[in-house]
Residue frames as a rotation matrix with the C-alpha (Angstrom) as fourth column:
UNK 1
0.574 0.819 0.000 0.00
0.819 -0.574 0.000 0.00
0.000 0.000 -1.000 0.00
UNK 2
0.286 -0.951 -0.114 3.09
0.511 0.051 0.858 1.85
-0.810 -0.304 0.501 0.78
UNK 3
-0.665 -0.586 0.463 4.03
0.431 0.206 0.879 1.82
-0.610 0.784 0.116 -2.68
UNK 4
-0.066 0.680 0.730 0.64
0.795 -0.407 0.451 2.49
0.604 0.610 -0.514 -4.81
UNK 5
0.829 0.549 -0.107 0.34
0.559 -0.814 0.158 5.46
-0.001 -0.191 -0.982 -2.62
UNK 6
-0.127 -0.801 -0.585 4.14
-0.224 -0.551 0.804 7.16
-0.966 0.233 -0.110 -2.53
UNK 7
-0.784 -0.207 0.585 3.69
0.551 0.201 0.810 6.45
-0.286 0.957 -0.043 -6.50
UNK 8
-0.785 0.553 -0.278 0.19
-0.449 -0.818 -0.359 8.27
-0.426 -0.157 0.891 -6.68
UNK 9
-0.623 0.624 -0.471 -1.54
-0.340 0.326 0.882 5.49
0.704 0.710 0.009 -7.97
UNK 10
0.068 0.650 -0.757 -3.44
0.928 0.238 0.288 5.15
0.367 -0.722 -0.587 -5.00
UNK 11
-0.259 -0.331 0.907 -4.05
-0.305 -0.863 -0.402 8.69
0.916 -0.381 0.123 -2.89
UNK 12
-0.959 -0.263 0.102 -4.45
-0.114 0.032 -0.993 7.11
0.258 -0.964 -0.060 0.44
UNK 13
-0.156 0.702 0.695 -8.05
-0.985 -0.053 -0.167 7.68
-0.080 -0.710 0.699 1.63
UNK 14
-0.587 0.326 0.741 -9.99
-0.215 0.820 -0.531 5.08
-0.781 -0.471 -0.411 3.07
UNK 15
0.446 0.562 -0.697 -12.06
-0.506 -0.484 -0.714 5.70
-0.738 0.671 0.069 -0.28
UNK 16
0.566 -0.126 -0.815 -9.85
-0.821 -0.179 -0.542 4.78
-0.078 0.976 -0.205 -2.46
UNK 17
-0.641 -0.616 0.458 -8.25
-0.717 0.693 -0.072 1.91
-0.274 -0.375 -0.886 -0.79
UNK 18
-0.183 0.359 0.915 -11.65
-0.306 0.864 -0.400 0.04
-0.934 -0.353 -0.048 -0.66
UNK 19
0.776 0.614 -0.147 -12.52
-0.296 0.149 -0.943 0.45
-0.557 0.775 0.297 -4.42
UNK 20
0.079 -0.997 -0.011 -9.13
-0.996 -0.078 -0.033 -1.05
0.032 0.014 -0.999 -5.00
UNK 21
-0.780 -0.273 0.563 -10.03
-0.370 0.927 -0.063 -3.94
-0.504 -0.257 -0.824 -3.32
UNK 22
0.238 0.932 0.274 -13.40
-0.003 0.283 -0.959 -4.41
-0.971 0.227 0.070 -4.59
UNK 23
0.886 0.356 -0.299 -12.18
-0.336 0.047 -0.941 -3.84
-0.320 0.933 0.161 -8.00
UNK 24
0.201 -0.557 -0.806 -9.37
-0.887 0.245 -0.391 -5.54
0.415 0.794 -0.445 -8.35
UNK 25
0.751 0.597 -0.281 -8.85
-0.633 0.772 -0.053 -9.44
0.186 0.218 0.958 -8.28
UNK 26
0.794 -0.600 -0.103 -5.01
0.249 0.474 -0.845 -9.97
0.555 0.645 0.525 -8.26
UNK 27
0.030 -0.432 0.901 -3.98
-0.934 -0.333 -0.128 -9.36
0.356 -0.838 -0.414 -4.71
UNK 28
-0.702 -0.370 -0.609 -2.08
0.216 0.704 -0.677 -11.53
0.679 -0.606 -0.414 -2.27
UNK 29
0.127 0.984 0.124 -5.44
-0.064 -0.117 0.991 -12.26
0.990 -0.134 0.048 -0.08
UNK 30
0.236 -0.276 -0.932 -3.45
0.856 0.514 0.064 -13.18
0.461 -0.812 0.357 2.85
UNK 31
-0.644 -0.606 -0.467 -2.07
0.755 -0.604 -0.256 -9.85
-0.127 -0.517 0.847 2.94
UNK 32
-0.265 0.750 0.606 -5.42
-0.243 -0.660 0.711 -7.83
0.933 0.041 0.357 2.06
UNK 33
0.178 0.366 -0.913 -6.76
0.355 0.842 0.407 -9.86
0.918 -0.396 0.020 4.91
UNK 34
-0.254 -0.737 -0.627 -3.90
0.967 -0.170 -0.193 -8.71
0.036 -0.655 0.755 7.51
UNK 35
-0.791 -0.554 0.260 -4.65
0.575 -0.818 0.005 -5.29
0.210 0.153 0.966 5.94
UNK 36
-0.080 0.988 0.130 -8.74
-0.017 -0.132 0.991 -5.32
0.997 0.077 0.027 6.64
UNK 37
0.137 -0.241 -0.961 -7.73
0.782 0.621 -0.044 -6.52
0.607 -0.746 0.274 10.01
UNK 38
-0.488 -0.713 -0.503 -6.15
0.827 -0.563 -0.004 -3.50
-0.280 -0.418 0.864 10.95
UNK 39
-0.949 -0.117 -0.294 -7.79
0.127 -0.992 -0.015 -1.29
-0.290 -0.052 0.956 9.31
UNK 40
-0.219 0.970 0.105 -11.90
0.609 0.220 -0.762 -1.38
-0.762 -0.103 -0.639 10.42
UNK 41
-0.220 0.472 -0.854 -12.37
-0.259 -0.872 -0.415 1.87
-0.941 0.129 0.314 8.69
UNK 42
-0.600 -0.285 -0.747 -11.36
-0.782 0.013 0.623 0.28
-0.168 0.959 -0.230 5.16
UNK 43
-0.902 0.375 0.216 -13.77
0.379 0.925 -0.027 -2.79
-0.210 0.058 -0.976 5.70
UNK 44
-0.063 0.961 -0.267 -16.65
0.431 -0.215 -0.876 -0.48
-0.900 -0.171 -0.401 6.32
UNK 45
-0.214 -0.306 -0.928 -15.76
-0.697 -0.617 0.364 1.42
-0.684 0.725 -0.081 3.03
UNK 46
-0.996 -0.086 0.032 -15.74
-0.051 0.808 0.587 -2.22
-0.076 0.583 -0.809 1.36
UNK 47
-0.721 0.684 0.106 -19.17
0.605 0.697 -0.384 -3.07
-0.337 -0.213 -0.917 2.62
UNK 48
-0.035 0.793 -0.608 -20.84
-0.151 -0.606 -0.781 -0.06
-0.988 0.064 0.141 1.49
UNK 49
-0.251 -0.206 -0.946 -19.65
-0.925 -0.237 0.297 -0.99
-0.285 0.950 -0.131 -1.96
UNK 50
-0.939 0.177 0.296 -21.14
0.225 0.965 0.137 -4.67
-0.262 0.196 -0.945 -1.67
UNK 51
-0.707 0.662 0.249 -24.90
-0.707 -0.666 -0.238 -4.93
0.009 -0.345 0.939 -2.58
UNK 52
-0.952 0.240 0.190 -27.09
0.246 0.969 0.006 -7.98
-0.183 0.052 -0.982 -1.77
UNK 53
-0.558 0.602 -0.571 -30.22
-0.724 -0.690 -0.020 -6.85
-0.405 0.402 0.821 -2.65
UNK 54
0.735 0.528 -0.427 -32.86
-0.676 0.512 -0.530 -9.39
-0.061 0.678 0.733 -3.87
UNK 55
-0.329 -0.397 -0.857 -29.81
-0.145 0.918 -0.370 -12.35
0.933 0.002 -0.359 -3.19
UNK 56
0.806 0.396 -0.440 -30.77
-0.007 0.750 0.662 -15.44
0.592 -0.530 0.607 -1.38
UNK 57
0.590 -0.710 0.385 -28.34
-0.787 -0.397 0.472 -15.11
-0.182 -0.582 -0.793 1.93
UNK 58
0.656 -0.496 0.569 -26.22
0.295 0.862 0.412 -18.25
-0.695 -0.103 0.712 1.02
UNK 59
0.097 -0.520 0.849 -24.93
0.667 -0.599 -0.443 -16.29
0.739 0.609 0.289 -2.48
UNK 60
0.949 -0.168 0.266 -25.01
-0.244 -0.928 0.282 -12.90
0.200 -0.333 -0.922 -0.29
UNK 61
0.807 -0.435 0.399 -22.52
-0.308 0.265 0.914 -14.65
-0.503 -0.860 0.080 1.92
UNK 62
0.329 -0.763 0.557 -20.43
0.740 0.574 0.350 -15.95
-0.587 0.297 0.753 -0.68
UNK 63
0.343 -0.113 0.933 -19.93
0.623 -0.715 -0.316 -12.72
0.703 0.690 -0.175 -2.32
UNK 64
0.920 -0.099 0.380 -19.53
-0.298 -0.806 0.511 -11.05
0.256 -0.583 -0.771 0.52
UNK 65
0.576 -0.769 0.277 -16.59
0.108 0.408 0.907 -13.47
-0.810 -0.493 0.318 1.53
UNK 66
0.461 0.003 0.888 -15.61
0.870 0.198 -0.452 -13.29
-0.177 0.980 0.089 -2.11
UNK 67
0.555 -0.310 0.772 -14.78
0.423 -0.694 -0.583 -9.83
0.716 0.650 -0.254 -1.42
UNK 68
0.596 -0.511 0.619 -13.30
-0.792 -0.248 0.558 -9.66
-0.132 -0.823 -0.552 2.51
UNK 69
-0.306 -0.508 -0.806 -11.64
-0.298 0.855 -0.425 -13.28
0.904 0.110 -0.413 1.78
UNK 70
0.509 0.813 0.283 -12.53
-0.424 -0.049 0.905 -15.51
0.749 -0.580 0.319 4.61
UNK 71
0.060 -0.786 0.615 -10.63
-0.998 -0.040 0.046 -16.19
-0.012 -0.617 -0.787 8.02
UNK 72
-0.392 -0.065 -0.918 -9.42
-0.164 0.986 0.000 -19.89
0.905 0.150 -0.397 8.09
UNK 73
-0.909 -0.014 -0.418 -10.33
0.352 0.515 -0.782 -19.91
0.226 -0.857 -0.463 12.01
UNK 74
0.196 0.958 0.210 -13.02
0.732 -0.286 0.619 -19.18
0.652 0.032 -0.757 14.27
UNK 75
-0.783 -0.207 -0.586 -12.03
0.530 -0.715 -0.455 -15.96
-0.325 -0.667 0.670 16.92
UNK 76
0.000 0.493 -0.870 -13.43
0.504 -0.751 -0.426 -12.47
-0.864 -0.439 -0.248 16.93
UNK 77
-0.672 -0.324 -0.666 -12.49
-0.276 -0.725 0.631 -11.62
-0.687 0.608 0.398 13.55
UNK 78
-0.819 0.573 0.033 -14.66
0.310 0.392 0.866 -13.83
0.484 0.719 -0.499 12.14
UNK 79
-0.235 0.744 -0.625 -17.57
0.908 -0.063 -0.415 -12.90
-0.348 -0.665 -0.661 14.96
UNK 80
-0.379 -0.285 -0.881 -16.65
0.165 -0.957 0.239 -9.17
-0.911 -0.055 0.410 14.01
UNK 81
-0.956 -0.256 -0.142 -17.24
-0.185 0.150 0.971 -10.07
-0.227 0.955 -0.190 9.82
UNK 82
-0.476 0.860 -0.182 -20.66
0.776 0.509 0.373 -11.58
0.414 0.036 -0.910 10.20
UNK 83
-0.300 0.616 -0.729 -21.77
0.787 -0.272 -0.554 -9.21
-0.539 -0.739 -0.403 12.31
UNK 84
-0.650 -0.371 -0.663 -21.06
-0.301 -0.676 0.673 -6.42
-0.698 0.637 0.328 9.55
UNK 85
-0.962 0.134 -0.238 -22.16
-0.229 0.084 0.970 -8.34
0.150 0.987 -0.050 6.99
UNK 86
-0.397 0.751 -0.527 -25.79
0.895 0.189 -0.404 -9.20
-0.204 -0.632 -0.747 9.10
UNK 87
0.089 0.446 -0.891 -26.17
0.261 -0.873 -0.411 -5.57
-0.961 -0.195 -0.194 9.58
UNK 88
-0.557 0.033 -0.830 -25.71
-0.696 -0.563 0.445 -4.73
-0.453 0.826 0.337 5.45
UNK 89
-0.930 0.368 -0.024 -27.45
0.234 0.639 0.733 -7.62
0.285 0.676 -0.680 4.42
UNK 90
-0.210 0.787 -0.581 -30.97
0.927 -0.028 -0.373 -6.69
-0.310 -0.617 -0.724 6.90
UNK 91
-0.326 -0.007 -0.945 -30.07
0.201 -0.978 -0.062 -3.36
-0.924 -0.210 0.320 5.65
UNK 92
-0.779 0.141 -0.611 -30.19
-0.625 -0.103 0.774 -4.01
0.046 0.985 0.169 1.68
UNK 93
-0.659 0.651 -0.377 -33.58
0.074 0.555 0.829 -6.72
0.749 0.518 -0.414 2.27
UNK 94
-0.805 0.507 0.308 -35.60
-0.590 -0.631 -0.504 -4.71
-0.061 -0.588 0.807 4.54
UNK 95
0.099 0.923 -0.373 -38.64
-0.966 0.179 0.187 -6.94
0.239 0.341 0.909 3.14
UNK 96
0.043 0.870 -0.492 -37.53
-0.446 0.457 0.769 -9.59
0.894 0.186 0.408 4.58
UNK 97
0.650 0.376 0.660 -38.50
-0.616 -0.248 0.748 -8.94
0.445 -0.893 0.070 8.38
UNK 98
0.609 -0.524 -0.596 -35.24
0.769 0.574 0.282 -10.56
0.194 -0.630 0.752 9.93
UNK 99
0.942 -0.329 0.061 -33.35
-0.258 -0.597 0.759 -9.03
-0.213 -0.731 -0.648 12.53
UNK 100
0.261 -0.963 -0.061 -29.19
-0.726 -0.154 -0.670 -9.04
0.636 0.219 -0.740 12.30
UNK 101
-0.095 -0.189 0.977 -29.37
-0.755 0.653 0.053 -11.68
-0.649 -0.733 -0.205 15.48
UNK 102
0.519 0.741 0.426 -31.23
-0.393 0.650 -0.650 -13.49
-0.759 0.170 0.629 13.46
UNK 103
0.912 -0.266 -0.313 -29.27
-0.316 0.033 -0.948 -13.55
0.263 0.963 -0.054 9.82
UNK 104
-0.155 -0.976 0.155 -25.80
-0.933 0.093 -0.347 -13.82
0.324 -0.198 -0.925 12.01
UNK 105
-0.208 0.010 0.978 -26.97
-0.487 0.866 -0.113 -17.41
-0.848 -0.500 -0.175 13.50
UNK 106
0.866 0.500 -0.018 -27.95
-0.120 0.174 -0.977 -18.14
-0.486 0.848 0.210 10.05
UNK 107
0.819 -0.438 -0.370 -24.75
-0.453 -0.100 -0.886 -17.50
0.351 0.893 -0.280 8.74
UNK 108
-0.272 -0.597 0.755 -22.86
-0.937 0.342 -0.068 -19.43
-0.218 -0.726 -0.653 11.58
UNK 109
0.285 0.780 0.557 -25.28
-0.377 0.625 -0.684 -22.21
-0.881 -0.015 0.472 10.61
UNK 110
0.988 0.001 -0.155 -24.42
-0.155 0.026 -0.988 -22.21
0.003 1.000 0.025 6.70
UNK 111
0.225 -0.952 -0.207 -20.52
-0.758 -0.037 -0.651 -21.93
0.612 0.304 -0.730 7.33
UNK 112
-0.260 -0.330 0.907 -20.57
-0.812 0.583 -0.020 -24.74
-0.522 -0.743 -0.420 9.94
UNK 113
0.764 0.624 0.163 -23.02
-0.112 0.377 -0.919 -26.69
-0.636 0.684 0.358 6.87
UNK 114
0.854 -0.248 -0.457 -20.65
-0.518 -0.347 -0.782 -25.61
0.035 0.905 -0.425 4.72
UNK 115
-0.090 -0.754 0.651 -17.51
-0.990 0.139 0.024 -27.23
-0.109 -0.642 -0.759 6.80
UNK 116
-0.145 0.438 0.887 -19.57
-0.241 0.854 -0.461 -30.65
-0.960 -0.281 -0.019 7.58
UNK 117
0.654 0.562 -0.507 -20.42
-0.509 -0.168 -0.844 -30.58
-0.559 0.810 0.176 3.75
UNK 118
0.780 -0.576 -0.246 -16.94
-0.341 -0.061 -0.938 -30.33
0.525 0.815 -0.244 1.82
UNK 119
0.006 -0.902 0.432 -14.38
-0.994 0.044 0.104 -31.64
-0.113 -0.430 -0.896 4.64
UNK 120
0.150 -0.109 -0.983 -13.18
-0.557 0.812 -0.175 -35.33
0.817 0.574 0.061 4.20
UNK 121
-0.719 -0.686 0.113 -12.61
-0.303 0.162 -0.939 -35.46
0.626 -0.709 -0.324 7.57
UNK 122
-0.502 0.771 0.391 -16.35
-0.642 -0.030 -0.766 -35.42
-0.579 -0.636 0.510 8.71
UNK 123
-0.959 0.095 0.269 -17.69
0.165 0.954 0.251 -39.21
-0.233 0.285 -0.930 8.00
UNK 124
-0.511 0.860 0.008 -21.23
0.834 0.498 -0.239 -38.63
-0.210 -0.116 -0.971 8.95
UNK 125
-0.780 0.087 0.620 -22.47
0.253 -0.862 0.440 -35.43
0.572 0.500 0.650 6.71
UNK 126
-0.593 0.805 -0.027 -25.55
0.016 -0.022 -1.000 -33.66
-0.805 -0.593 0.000 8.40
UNK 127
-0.260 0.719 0.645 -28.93
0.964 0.152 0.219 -34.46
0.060 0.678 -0.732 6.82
UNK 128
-0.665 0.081 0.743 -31.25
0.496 -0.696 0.519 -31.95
0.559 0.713 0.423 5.84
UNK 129
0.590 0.802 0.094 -33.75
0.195 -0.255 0.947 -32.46
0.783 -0.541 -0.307 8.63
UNK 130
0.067 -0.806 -0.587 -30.44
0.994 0.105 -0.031 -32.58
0.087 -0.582 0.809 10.90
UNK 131
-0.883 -0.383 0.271 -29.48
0.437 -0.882 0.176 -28.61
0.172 0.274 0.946 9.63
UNK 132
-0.180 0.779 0.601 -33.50
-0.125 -0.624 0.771 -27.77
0.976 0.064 0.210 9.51
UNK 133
0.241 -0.078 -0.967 -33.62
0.572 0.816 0.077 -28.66
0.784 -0.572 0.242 12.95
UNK 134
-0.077 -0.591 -0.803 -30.86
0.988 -0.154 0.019 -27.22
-0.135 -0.792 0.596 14.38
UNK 135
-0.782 -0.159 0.603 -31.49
0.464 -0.794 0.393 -24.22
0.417 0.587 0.695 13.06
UNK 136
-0.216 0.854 0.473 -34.47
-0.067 -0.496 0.866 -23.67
0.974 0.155 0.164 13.80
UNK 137
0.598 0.043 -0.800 -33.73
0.615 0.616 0.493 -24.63
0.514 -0.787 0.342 17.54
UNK 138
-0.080 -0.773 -0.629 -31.24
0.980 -0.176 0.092 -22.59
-0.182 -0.609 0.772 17.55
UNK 139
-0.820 -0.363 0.444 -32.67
0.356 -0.929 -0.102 -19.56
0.449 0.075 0.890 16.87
UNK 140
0.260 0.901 0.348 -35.29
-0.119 -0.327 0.937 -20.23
0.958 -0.285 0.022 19.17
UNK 141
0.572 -0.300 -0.763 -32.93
0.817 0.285 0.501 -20.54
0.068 -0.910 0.408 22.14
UNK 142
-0.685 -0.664 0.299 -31.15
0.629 -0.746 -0.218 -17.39
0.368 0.038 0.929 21.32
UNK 143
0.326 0.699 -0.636 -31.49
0.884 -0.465 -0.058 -14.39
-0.336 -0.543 -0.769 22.75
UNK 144
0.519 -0.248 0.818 -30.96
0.557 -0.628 -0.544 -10.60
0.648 0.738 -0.188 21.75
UNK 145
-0.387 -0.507 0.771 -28.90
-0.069 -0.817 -0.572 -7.71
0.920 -0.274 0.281 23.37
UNK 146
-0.382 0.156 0.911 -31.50
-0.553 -0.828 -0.090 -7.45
0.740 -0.538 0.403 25.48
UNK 147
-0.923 -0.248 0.295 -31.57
-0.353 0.851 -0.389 -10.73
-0.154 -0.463 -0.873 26.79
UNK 148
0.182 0.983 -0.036 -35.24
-0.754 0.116 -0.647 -11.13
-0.632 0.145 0.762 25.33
UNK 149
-0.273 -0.215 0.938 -35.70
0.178 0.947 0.269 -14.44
-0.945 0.240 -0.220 23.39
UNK 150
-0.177 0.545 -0.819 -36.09
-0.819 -0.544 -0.185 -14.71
-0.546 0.638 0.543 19.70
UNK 151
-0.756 0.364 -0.544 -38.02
-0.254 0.603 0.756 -16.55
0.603 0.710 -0.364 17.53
UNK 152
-0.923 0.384 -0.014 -40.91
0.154 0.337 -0.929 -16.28
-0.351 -0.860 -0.371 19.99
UNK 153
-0.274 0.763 0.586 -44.38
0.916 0.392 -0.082 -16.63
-0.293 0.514 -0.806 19.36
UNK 154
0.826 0.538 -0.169 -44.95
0.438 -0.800 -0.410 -12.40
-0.356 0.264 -0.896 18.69
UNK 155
0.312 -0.602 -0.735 -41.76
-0.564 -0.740 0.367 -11.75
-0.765 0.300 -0.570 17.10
UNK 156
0.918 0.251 0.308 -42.60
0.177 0.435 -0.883 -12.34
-0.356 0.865 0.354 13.59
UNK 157
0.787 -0.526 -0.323 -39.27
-0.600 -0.532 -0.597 -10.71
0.142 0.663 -0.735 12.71
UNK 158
-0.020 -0.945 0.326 -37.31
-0.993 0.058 0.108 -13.20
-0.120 -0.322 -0.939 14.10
UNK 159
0.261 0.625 0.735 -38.77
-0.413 0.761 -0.500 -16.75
-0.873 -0.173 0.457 12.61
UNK 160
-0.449 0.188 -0.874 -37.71
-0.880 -0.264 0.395 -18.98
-0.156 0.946 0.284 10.17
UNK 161
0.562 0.682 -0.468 -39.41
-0.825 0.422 -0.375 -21.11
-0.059 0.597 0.800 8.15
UNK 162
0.399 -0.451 0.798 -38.84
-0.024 0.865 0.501 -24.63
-0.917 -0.219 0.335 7.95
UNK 163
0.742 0.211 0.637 -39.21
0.636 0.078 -0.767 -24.55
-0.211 0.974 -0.077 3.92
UNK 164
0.817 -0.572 -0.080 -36.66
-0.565 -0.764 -0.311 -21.40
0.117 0.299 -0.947 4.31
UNK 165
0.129 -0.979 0.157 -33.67
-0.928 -0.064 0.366 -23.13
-0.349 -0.193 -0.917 5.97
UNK 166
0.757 0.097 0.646 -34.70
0.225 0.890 -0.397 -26.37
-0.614 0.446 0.652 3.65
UNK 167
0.916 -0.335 0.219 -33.59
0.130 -0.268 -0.955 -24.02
0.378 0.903 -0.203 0.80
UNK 168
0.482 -0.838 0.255 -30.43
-0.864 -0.405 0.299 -23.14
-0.147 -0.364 -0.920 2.81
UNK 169
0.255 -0.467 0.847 -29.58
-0.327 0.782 0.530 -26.24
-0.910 -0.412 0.047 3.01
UNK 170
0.407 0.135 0.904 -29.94
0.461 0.824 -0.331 -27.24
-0.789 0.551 0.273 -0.36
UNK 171
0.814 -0.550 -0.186 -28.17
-0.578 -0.736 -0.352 -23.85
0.057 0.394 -0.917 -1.89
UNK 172
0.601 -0.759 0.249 -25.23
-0.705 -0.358 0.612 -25.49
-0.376 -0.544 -0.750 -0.16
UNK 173
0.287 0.402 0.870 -25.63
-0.240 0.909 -0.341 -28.67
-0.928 -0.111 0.357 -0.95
UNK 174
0.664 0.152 0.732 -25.83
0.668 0.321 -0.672 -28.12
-0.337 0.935 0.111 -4.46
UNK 175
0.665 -0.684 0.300 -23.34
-0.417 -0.673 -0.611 -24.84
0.620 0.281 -0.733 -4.75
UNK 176
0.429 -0.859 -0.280 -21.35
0.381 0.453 -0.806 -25.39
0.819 0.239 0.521 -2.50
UNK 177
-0.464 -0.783 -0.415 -19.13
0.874 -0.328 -0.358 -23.44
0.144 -0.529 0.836 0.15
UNK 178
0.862 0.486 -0.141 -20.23
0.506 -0.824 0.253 -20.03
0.007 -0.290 -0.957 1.66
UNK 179
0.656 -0.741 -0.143 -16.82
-0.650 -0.651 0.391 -19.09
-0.383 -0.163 -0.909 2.60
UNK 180
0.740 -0.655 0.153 -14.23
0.658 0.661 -0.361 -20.71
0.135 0.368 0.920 0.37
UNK 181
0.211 -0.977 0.031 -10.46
0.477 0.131 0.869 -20.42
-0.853 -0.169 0.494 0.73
UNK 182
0.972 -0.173 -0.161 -8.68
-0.190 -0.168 -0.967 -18.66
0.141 0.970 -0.196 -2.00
UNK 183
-0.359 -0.832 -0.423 -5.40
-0.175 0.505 -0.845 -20.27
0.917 -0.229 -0.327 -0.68
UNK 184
0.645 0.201 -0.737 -4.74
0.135 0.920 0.369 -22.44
0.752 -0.337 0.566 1.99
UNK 185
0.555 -0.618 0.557 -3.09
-0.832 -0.419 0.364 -20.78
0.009 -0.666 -0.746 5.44
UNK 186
0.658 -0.538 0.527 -1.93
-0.049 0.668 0.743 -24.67
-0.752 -0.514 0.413 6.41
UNK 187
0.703 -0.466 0.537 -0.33
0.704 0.562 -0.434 -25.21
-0.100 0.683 0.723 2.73
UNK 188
0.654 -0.543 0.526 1.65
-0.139 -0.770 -0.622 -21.82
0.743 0.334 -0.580 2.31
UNK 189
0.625 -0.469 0.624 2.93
-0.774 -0.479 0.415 -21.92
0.105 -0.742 -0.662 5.71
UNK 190
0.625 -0.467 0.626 4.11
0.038 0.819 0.573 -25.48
-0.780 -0.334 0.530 5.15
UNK 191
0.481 -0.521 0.705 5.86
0.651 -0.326 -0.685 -24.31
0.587 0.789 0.183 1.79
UNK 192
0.556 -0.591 0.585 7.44
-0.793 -0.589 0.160 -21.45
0.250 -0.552 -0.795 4.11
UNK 193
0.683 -0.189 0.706 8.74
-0.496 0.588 0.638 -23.84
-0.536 -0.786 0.308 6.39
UNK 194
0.805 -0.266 0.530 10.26
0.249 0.963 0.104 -25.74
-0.538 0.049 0.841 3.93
UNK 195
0.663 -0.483 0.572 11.89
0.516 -0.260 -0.816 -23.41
0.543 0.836 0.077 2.25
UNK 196
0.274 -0.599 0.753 13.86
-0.900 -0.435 -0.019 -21.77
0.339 -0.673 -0.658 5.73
């Protein structure tokens, strides 16, 4: 960054950094990553330039990772990512009456789906009625900020549908990944290694 800005081909703001990232394809993601990290202001800048609109939240979610790149782990950065993307995604589909509690357990739901899906490591895949389930369990045991439960029997804004988190399931199922990898923290670092 450094560079594209002592060269003038960047001018620094927080502006002009994110439409950088958003428009260009051919960055070391590890080190955009490192650089979103640090710098909160430049994420929000990203996210205003995302728009999900009228997408089904499994595509939202891949696009949205598509442009932040997703963390290989779980911690706060990922807790920190969702939440963001919750609050622009509730923000661009106003119509349909879900709360940011609500859309973030959703998307915890889909990337854990998504995990249990595509890893070789996990024998026994979850079924569909397994994922509609839990879901739907779990976002009637949650609670909000205000320690008030949701998905309760007068808070229409917080409910889903079985038939809704069918389709989740079966987005995945059939696409694929929510948050894919564009490289592979364990492989690079084991290519470091070998090369010191």
């Amino acid at each position: 960054m450094e560079y594209l800005i002592q060269h003038e081909i960047l001018d620094g703001s927080v502006e002009d950094t994110a439409k950088f990232f958003h428009l260009t394809n051919q960055l070391c993601w590890q080190k955009v990553r490192l650089y979103i990290r640090e710098r909160q202001d430049v994420l929000e800048e990203l996210l205003k330039l995302q728009n999900y609109r009228n997408q089904f939240l499994p595509n939202a979610l891949r696009k949205f990772f598509h442009a932040v790149d997703s963390p290989t782990s779980r911690g706060d950065y990922l807790t920190m990512l969702i939440d963001k993307f919750s609050q622009r995604f509730c923000a661009d589909n106003p119509n349909l009456h879900l709360s940011t509690d609500v859309v973030s357990i959703v998307c915890y739901s889909l990337i854990l789906l998504s995990v249990d899906l595509s890893s070789p490591h996990v024998k026994n895949k979850m079924s569909k009625r397994e994922f509609v389930r839990n879901i739907c369990r779990a976002i009637h045991g949650a609670r909000n900020a205000n320690n008030q439960p949701l998905g309760g029997n007068n808070d229409h804004q917080n409910v889903i549908d079985r038939d809704f988190a069918g389709h989740l399931y079966d987005n995945v199922y059939l696409v694929g990944h929510v948050a894919p990898q564009r490289w592979d923290d364990n492989a690079n670092n084991l290519v470091q290694s070998r090369r010191h």
